[in-house]
C-alpha positions in Angstrom: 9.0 20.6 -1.8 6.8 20.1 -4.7 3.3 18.4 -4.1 3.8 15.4 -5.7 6.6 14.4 -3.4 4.3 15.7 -0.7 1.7 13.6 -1.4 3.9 10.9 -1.8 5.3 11.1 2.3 2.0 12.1 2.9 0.8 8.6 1.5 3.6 6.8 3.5 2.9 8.2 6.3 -0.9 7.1 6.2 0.4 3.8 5.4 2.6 3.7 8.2 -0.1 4.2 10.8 -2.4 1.7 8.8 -5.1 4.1 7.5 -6.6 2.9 4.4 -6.6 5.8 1.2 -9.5 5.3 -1.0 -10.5 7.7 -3.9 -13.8 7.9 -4.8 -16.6 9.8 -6.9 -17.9 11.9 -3.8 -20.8 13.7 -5.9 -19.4 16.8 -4.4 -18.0 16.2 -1.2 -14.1 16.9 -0.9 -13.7 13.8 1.5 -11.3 12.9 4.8 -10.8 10.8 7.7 -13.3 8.2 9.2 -13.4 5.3 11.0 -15.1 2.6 9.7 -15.5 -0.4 12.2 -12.3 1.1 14.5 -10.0 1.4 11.3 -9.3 4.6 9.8 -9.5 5.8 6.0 -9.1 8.7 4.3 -11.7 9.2 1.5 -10.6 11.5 -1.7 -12.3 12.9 -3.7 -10.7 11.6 -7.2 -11.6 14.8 -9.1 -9.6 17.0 -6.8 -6.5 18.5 -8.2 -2.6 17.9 -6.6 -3.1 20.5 -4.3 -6.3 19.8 -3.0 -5.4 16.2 -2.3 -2.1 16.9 -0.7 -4.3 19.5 1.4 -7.1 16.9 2.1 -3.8 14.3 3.2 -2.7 17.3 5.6 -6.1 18.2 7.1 -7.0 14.3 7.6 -3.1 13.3 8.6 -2.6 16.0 10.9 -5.7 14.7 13.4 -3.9 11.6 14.2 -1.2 10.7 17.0 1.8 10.7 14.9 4.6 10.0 17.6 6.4 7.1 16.8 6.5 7.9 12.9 9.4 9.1 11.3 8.2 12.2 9.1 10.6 14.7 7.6 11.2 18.2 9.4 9.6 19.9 6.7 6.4 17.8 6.7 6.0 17.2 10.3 6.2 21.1 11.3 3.2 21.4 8.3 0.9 18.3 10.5 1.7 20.1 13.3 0.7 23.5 12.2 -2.1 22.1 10.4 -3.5 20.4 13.8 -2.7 23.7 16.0 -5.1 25.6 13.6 -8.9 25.4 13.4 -10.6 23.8 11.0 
């Protein structure tokens, strides 16, 4: 799967849990998930390339309960591996 298509399920899926995706100049910092008054964002860094982002997505995606959303095969074994890992 190329990472533009990635990114893009990667997107849906944030949307379909309600977390926010807001690119930003970071002045250095890559970005990820927070939680800003209870409600989750993911902050990018908007100078990151394709891959980078659709790692960020992955990294940030992956620490969230995602039962209940439909994610591709392909996709959900790469949260899932992502979120058996360390960080």
């Amino acid at each position: 799967m190329e990472n533009a298509q990635l990114l893009q399920i990667l997107e849906a899926i944030a949307g379909e849990l309600a977390v926010d995706i807001r690119q930003e100049d970071l002045d250095g910092s890559r970005g990820g998930l927070f939680r800003l008054r209870g409600h989750c964002c993911i902050l990018v860094e908007q100078k990151l390339s394709l891959s980078e982002r659709v790692e960020l997505m992955v990294r940030s995606l992956a620490q969230l309960p995602l039962d209940g959303v439909f994610i591709p095969p392909t996709v959900r074994q790469l949260l899932e591996s992502r979120a058996a890992s360390p960080a």
